[in-house]
C-alpha positions, 0 to 999 in steps of 0.5 A, spaced: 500 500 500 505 505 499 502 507 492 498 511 497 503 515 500 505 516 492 497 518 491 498 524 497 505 526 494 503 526 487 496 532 490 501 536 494 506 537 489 500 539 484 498 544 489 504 547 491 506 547 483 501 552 481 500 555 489 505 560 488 503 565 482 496 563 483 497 567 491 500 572 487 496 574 483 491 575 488 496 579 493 498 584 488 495 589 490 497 589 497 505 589 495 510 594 492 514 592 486 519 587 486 516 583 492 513 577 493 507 573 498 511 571 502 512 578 504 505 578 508 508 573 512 514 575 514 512 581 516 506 579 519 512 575 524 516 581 525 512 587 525 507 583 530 509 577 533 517 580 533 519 574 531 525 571 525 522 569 518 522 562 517 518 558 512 518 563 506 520 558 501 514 560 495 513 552 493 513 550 501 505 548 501 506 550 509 507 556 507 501 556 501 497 554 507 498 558 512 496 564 507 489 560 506 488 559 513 491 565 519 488 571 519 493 577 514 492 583 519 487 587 516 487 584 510 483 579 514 482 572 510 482 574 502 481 567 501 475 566 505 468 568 506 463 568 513 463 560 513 470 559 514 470 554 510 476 555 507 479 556 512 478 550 515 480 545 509 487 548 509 487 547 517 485 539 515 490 539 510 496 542 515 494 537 520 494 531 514 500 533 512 503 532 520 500 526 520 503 524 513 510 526 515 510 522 521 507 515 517 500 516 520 496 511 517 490 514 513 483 510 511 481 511 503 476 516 504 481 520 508 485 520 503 480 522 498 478 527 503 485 530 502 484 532 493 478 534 495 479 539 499 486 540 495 481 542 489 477 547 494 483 551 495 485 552 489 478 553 486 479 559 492 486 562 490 484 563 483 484 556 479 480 555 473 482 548 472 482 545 479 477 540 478 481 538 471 488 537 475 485 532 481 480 529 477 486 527 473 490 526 478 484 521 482 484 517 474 491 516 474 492 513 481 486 509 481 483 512 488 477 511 487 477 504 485 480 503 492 475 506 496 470 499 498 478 497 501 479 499 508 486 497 508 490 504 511 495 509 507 502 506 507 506 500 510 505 498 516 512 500 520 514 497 525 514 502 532 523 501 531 522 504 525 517 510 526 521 513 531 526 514 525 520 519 523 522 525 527 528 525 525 526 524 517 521 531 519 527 535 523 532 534 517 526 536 511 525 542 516 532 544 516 533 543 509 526 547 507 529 552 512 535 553 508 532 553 502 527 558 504 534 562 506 537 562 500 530 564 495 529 570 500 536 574 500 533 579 496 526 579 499 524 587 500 521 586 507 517 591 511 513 597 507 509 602 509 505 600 504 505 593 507 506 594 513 499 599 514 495 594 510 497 589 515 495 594 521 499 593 527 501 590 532 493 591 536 489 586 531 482 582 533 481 576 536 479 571 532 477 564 535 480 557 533 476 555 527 474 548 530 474 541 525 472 535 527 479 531 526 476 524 529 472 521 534 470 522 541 473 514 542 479 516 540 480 521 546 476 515 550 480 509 548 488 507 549 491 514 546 497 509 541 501 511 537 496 512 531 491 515 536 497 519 540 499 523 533 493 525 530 492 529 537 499 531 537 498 534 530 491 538 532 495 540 538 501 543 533 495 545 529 492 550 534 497 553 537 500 555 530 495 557 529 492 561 535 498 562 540 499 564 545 494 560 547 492 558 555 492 551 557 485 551 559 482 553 551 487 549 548 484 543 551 477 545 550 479 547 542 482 538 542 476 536 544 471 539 540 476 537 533 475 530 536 467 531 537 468 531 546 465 538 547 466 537 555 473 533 557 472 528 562 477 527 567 481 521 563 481 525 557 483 531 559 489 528 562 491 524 555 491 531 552 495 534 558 500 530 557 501 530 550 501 538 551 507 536 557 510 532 552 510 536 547 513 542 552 519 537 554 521 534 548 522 541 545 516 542 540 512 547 545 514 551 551 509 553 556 510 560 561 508 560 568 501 562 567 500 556 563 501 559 556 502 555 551 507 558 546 511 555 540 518 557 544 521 560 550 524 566 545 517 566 542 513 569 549 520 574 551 519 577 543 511 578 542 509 585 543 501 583 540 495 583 543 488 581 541 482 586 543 475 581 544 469 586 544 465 580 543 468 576 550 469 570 546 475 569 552 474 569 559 479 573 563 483 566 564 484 565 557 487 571 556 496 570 557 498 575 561 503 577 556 498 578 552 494 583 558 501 586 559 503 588 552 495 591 552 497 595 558 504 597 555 500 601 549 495 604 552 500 607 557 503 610 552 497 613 549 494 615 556 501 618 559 498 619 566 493 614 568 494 611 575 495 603 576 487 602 576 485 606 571 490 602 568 488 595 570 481 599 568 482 600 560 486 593 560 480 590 561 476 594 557 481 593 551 478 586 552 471 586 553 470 588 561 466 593 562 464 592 569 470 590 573 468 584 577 473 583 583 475 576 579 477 580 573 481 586 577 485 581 581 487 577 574 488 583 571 491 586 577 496 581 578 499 581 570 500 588 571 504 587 577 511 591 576 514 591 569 508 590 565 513 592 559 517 584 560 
């Protein structure tokens, strides 16, 4: 069955053929000459989230998804509409390619779903010959005959052998990054034009936009190697996608991908512990205040916050860094306001217009010392 892994390579490696120009024409107007799409992205990381660029190689479909998927500023989302469900496909298709890179086992109608929603972004950034190109491609590797076979996508590999596979991701990423290097030495950077049509480091909060990506046994039965991976890659999938992002949230946002609107003890502690893993194998940091964050230096760099009018967070959903880099700037802008005008305004930015004594001492508390660290 390793030709199933070849039916997947051969759908990606289209989308990420015809991706690049597709994007481009459709971000022109928000670039001066001589740059490229990738610039949104790299100064979306540095002007807002004050982090180093990586990942700008044009033909990386990580990149091409991460254009279709996270929120551009005040671009917003040019590739989406009010359902979001573009939005969605692209998130279901980054966590199948984590599943993809780590050997995970992939039914025929999953990996069906995967042209499908490969057609539907492409159909979304531009191209009229979507249809034409995957229904080629399902022709030429005989998905659909496979369909009636439950046998799953790739070999079956032995566990020895599967513990090859984050080395395999490592090396890839490594390459991808030197590539990436290497096409965007003469990239323009920062604009002004740019930068105003991606606004500033105050952007809306947006909630994650939940995909069901399995079923409540999965988070009720054995968590396995199979089972194991596919929440490590939702989990990877939400925190790129929304950190820095409170435990409490994350955990919610995991359930309900996997159709478990309210975690019972013994799931929440599955999920918590392949967050913790996460954290002490490197892939993710977590802060004092239970922040979850890509890396430690992501935390000390960003200087965002993400004003909620519509309260989608509660007051222990917000990180204090966040509350902390809120107050930094209204500071600046009031001069003179005394420690609990501030902590007022602070929670005002956030949807608090009645501070309780719960919302004063959590935002009291951020706000201790130097709010600027």
């Amino acid at each position: 069955m390793s030709n199933w892994r070849h039916m997947l390579d051969d759908a990606f490696t289209e989308m990420a053929e015809v991706m690049p120009e597709l994007l481009q024409s459709e971000m022109k107007q928000y670039l001066a000459p001589g740059q490229r799409w990738p610039d949104i992205l790299m100064v979306l990381d540095q002007e807002h989230r004050r982090v180093d660029p990586k990942w700008y190689r044009e033909g990386d479909p990580r990149v091409q998804l991460r254009m279709v998927t996270e929120r551009l500023g005040n671009i917003g989302y040019p590739f989406d509409d009010s359902t979001r469900e573009t939005s969605a496909r692209g998130q279901m298709l980054r966590i199948v390619r984590n599943d993809f890179a780590h050997w995970q086992h992939l039914t025929a109608f999953e990996v069906l779903r995967v042209f499908d929603d490969i057609e539907h972004v492409l159909q979304r950034v531009g191209d009229d010959r979507a249809h034409q190109r995957l229904a080629h491609l399902r022709q030429y590797t005989g998905l659909s005959s496979f369909l009636i076979e439950p046998e799953p996508v790739g070999p079956r590999i032995p566990a020895a052998t599967s513990d090859t596979a984050p080395a395999l991701v490592e090396e890839e990423t490594a390459l991808n990054v030197r590539a990436a290097r290497l096409e965007r030495k003469d990239a323009q950077g920062s604009t002004p034009e740019l930068a105003g049509a991606l606004g500033s480091e105050r952007q809306p909060y947006q909630p994650y936009r939940v995909v069901q990506q399995g079923h409540p046994e999965d988070l009720r039965g054995r968590l396995g190697s199979i089972r194991g991976q596919k929440v490590r890659s939702v989990i990877t999938d939400v925190v790129e996608s929304q950190w820095p992002v409170m435990l409490e949230p994350l955990l919610r946002d995991i359930g309900r991908s996997f159709g478990v609107q309210r975690l019972t003890e013994k799931p929440r502690g599955k999920v918590d512990y392949q967050v913790r893993s996460m954290a002490t194998q490197g892939l993710l940091y977590t802060s004092e205040d239970r922040a979850v964050w890509p890396s430690p230096e992501a935390e000390r760099s960003w200087h965002g916050f993400r004003p909620d009018p519509d309260q989608h967070r509660g007051c222990g959903d917000i990180p204090a860094r966040e509350m902390r880099n809120a107050a930094r700037a209204l500071s600046e802008a009031q001069g003179d306001s005394t420690s609990l005008d501030l902590v007022r305004l602070t929670a005002a930015e956030f949807g608090f217009q009645r501070l309780t004594s719960t919302i004063q001492a959590r935002f009291g508390t951020a706000l201790e010392g130097n709010f600027d660290q």
